[in-house]
MDTraj code that builds the backbone (N, CA, C; nanometers):
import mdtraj as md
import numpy as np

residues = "UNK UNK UNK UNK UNK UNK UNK UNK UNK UNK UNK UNK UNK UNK UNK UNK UNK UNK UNK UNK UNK UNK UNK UNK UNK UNK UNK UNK UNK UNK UNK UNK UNK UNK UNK UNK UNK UNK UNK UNK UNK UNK UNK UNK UNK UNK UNK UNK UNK UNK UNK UNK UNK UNK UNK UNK UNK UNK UNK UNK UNK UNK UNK UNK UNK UNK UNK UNK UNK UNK UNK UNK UNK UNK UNK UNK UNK UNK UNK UNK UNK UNK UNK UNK UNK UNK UNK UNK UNK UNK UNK UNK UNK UNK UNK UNK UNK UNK UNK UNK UNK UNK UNK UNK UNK UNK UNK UNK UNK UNK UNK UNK UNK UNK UNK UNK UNK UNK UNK UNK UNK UNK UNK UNK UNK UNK UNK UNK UNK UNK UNK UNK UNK UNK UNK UNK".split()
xyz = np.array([
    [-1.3027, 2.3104, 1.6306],
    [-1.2622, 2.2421, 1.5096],
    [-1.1389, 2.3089, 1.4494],
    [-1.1615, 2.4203, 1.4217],
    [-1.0737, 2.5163, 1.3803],
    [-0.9089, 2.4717, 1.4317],
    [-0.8872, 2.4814, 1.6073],
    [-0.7955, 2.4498, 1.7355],
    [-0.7237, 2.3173, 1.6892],
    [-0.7803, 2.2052, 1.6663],
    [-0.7556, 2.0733, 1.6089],
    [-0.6567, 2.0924, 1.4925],
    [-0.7088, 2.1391, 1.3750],
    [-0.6331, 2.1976, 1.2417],
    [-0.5243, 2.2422, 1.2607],
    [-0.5433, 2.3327, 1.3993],
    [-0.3820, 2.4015, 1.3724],
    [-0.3095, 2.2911, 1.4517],
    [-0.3272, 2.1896, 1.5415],
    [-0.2829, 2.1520, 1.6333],
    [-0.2001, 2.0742, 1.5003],
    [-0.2767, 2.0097, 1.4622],
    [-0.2356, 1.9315, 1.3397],
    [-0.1074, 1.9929, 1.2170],
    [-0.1496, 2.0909, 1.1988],
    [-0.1008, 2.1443, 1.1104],
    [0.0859, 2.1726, 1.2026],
    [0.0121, 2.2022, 1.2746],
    [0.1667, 2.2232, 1.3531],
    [0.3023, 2.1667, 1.4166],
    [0.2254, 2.0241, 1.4613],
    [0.2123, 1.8859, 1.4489],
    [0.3442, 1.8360, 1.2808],
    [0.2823, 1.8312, 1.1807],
    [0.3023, 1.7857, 1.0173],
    [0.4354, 1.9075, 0.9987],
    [0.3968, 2.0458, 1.0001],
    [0.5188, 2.1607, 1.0047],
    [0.6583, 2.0848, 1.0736],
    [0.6220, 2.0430, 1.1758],
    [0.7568, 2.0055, 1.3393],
    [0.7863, 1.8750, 1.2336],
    [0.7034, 1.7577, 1.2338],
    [0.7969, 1.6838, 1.1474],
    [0.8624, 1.7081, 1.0001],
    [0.7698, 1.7549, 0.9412],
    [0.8221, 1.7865, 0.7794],
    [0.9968, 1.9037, 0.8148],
    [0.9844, 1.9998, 0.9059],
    [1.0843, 2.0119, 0.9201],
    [1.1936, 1.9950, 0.9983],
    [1.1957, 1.8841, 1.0721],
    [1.2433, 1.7707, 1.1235],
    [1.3529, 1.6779, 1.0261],
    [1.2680, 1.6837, 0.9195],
    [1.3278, 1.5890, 0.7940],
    [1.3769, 1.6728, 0.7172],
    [1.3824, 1.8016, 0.7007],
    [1.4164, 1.8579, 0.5643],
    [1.5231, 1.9726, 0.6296],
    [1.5268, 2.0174, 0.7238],
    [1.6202, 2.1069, 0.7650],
    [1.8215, 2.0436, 0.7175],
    [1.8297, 2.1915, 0.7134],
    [1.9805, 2.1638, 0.6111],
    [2.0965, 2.1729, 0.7016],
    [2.0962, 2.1695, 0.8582],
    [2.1998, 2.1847, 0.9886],
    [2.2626, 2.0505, 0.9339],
    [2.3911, 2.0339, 1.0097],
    [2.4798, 1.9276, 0.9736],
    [2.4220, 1.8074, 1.1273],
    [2.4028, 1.6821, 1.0904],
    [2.3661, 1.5786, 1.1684],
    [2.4766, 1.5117, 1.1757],
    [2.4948, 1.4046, 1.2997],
    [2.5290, 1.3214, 1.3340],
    [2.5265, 1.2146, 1.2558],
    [2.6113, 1.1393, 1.2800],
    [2.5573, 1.0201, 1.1880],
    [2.4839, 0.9167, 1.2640],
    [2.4489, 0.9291, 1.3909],
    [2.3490, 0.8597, 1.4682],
    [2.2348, 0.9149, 1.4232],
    [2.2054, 1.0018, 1.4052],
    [2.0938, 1.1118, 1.3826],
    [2.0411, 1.0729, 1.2255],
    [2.1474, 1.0496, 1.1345],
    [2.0959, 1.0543, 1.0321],
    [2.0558, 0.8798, 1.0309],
    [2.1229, 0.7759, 1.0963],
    [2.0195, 0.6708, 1.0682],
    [1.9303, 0.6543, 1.0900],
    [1.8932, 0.7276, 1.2397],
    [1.7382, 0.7063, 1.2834],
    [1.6438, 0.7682, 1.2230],
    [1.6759, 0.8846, 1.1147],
    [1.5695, 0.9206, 0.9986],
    [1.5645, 0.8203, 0.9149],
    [1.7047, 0.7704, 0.8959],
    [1.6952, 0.6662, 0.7724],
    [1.5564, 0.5316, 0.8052],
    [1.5822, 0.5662, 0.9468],
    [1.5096, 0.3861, 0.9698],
    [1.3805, 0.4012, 0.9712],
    [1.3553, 0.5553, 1.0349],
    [1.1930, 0.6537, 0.9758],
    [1.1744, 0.6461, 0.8523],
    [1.2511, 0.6980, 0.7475],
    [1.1991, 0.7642, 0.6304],
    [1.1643, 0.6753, 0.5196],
    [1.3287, 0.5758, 0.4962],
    [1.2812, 0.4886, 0.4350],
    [1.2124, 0.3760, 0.4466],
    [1.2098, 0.3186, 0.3233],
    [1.1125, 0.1922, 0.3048],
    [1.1184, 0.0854, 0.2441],
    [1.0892, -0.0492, 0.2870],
    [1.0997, -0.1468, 0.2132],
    [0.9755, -0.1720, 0.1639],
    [0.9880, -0.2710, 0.0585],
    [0.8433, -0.3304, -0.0005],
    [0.8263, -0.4003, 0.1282],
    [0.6802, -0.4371, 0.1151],
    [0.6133, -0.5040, 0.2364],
    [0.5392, -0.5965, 0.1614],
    [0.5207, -0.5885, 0.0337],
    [0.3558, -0.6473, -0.0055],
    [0.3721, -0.7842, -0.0590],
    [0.5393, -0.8197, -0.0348],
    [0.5248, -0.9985, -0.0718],
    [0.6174, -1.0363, -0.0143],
    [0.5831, -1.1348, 0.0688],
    [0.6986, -1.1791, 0.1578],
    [0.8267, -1.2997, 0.1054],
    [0.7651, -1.2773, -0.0701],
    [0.8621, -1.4286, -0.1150],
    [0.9420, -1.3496, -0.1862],
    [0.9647, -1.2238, -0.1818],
    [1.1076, -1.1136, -0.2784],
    [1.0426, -1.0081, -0.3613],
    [1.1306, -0.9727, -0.4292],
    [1.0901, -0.8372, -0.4785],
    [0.9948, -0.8746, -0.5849],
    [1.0259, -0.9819, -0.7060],
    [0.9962, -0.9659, -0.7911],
    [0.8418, -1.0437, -0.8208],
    [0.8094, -1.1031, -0.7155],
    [0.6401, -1.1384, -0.6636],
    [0.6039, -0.9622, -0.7012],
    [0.6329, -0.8698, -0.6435],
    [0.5720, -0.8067, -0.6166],
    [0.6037, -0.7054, -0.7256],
    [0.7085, -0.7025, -0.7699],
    [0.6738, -0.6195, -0.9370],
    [0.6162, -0.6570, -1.0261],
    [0.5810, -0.8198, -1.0511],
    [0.4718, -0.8684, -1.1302],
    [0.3397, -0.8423, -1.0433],
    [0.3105, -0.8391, -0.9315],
    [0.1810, -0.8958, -0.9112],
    [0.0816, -0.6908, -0.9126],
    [0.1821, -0.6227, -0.8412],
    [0.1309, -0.4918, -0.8409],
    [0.0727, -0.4835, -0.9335],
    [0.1308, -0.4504, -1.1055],
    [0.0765, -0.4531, -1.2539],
    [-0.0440, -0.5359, -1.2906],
    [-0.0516, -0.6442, -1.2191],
    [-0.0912, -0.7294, -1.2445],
    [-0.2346, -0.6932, -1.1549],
    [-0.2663, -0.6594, -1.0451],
    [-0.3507, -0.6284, -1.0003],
    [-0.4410, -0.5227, -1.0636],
    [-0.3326, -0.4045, -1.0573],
    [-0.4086, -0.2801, -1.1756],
    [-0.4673, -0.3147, -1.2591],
    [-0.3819, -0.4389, -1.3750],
    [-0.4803, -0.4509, -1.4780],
    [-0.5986, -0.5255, -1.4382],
    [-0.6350, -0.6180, -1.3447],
    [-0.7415, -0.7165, -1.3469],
    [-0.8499, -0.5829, -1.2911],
    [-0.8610, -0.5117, -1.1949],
    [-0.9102, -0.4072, -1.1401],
    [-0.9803, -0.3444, -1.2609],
    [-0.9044, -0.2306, -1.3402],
    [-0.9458, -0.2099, -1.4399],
    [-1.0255, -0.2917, -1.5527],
    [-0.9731, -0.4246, -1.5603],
    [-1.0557, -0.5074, -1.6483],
    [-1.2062, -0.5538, -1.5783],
    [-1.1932, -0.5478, -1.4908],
    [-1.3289, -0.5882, -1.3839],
    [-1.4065, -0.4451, -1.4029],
    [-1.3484, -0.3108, -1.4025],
    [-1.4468, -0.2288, -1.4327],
    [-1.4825, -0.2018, -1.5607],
    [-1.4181, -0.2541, -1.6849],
    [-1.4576, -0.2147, -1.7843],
    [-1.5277, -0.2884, -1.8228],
    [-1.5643, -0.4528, -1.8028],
    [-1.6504, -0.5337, -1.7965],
    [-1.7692, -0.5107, -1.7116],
    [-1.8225, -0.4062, -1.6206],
    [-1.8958, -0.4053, -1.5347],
    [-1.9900, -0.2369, -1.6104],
    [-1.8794, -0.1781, -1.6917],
    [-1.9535, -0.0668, -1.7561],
    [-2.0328, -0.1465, -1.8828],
    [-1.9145, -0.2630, -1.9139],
    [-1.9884, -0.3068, -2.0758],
    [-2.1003, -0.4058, -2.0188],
    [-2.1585, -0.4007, -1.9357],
    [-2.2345, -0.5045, -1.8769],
    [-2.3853, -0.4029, -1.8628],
    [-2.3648, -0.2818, -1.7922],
    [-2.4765, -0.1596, -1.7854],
    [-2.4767, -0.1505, -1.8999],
    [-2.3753, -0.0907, -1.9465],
    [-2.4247, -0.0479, -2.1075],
    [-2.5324, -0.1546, -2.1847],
    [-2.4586, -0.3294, -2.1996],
    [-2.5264, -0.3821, -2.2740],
    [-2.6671, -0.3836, -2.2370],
    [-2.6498, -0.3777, -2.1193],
    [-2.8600, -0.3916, -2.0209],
    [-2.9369, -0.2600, -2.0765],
    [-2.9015, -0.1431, -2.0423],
    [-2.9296, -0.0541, -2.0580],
    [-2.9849, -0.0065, -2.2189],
    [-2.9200, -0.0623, -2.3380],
    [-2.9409, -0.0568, -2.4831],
    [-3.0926, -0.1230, -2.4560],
    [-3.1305, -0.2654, -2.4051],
    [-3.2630, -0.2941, -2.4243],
    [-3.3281, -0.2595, -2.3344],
    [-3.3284, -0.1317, -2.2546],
    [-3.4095, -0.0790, -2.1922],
    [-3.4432, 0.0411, -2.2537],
    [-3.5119, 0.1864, -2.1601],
    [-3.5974, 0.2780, -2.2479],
    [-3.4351, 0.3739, -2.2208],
    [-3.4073, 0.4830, -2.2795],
    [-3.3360, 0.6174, -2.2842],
    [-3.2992, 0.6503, -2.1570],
    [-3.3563, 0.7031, -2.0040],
    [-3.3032, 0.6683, -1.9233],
    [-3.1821, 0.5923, -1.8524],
    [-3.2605, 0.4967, -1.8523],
    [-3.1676, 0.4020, -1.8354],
    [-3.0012, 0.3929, -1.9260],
    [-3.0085, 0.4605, -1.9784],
    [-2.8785, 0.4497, -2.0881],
    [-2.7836, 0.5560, -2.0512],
    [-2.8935, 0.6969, -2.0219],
    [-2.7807, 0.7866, -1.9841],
    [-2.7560, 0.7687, -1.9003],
    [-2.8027, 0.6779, -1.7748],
    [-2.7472, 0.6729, -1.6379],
    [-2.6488, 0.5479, -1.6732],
    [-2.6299, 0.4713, -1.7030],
    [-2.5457, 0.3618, -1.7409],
    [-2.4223, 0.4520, -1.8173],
    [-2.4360, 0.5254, -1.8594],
    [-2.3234, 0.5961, -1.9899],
    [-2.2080, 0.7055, -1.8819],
    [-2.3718, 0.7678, -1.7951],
    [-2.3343, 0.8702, -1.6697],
    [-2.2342, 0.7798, -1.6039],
    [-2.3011, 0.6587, -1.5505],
    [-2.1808, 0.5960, -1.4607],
    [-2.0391, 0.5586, -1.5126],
    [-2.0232, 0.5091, -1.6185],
    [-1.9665, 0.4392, -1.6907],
    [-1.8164, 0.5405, -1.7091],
    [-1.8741, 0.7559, -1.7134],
    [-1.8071, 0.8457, -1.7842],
    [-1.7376, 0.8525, -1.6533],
    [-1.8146, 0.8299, -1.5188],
    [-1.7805, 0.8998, -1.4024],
    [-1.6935, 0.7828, -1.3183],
    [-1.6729, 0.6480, -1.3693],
    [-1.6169, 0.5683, -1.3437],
    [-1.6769, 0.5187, -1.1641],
    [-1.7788, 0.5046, -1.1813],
    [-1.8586, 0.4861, -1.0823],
    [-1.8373, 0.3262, -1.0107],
    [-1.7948, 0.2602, -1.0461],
    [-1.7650, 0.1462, -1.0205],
    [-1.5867, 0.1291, -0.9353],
    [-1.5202, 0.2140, -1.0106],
    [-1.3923, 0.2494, -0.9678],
    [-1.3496, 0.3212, -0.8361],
    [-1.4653, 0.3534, -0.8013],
    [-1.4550, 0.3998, -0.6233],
    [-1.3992, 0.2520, -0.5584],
    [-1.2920, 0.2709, -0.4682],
    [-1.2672, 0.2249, -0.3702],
    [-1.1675, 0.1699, -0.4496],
    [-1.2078, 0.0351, -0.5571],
    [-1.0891, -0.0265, -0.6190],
    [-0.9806, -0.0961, -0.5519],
    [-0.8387, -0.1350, -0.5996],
    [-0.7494, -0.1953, -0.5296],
    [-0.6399, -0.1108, -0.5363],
    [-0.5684, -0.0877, -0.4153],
    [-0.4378, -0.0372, -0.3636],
    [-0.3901, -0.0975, -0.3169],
    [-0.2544, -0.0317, -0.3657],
    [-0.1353, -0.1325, -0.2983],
    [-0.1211, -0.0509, -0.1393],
    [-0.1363, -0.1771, -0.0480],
    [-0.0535, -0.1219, 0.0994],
    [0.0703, -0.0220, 0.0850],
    [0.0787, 0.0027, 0.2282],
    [0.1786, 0.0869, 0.2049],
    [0.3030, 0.0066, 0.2559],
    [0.4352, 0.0404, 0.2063],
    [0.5680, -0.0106, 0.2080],
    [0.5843, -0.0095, 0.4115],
    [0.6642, -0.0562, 0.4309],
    [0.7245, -0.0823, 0.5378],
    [0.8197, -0.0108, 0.5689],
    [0.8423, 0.0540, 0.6789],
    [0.9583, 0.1357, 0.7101],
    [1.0799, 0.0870, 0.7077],
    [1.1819, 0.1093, 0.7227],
    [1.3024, 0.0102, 0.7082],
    [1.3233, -0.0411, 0.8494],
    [1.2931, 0.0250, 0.9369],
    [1.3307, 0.0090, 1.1142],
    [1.2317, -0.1389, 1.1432],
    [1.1356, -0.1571, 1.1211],
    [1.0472, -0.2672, 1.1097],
    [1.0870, -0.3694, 1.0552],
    [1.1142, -0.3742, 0.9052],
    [1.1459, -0.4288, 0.8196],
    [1.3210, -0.5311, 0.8815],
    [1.3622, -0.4613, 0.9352],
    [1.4875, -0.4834, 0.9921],
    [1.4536, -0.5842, 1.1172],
    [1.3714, -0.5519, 1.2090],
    [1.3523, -0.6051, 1.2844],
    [1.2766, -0.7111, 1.3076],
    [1.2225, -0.7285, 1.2125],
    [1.1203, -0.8517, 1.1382],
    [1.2446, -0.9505, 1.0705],
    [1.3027, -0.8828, 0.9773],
    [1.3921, -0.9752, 0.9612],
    [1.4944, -1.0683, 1.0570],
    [1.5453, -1.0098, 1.1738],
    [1.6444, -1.0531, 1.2249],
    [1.5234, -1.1149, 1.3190],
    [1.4253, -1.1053, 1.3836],
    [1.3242, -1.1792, 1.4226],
    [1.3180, -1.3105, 1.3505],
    [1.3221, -1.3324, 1.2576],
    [1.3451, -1.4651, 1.1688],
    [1.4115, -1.5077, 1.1426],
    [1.5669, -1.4380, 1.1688],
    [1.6496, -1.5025, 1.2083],
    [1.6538, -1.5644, 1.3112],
    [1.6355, -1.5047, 1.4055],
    [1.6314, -1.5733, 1.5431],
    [1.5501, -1.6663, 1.5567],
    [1.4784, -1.6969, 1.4578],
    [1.3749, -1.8269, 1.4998],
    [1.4126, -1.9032, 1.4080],
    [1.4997, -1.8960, 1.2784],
    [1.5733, -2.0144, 1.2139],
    [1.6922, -2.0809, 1.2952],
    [1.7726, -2.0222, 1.3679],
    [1.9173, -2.0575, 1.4490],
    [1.8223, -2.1584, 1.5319],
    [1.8760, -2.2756, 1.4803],
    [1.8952, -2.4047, 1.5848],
    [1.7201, -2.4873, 1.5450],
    [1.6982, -2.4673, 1.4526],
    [1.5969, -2.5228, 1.3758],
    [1.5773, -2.6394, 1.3831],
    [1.6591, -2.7616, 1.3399],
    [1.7119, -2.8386, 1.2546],
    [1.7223, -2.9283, 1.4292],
    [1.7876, -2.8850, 1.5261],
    [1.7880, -2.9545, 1.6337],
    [1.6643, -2.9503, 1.7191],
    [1.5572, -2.8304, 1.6937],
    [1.4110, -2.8411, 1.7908],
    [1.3818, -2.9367, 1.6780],
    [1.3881, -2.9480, 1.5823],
    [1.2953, -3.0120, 1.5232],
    [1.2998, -3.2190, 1.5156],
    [1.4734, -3.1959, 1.5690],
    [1.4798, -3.4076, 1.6407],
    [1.4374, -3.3937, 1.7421],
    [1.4593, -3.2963, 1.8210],
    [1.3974, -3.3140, 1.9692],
    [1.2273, -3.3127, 1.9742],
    [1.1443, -3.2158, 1.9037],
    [1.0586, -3.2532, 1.9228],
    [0.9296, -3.3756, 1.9102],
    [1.0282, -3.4758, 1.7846],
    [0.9472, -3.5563, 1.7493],
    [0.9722, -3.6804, 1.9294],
    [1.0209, -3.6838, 1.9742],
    [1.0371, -3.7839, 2.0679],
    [0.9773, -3.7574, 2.2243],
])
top = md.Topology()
chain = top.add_chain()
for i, resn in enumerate(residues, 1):
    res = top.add_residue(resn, chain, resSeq=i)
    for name in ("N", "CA", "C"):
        top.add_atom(name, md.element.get_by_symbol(name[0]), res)
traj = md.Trajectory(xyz[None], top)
């Protein structure tokens, strides 16, 4: 187990300093980190701004779903005996409901992102003509 850890660890070291070392690069060199490192949004395919409303927008419903789900124990719990209340209050402090919750995916690399795109390009060019030909 121990053997694994370091393998790992050694592994995460080689890339982390891979990326952070201060030698002078190529400029071939430095795009292919670029196309590693960075990232595009991924999480809406209709533009950016789907996805700066909807992120916020998720958090809050999430949160509102758990605070409705504590005021829901709580209210049960009042017409039950003492027990029952501190464990409803217990959950409620410990946010017990909030395990797992909603996350946002993770962003898209740019190298992907790139290649997805021009992938769709290539399947818009000449659209307009499969599409008389195929009706006949």
């Amino acid at each position: 187990m121990d053997g694994g850890f370091r393998l790992v660890a050694v592994f995460v070291f080689q890339m982390h300093s891979e990326l952070v070392t201060n030698r002078n690069r190529t400029p071939q060199e430095k795009k292919t980190l670029s196309l590693k490192k960075d990232r595009r949004q991924s999480y809406f395919a209709s533009g950016q701004k789907g996805a700066r409303k909807a992120i916020p927008l998720r958090k809050r419903l999430e949160n509102r779903r758990n605070r409705h789900k504590n005021d829901q124990a709580i209210a049960i719990a009042v017409e039950g005996d003492e027990l029952a209340l501190d464990l409803a209050e217990s959950s409620a402090r410990n946010d017990v409901h909030r395990a797992g919750g909603w996350k946002k995916g993770a962003d898209r690399p740019l190298g992907e992102a790139i290649a997805l795109q021009q992938a769709k390009r290539g399947y818009r060019i000449g659209r307009k003509e499969r599409s008389r030909t195929d009706h006949y």
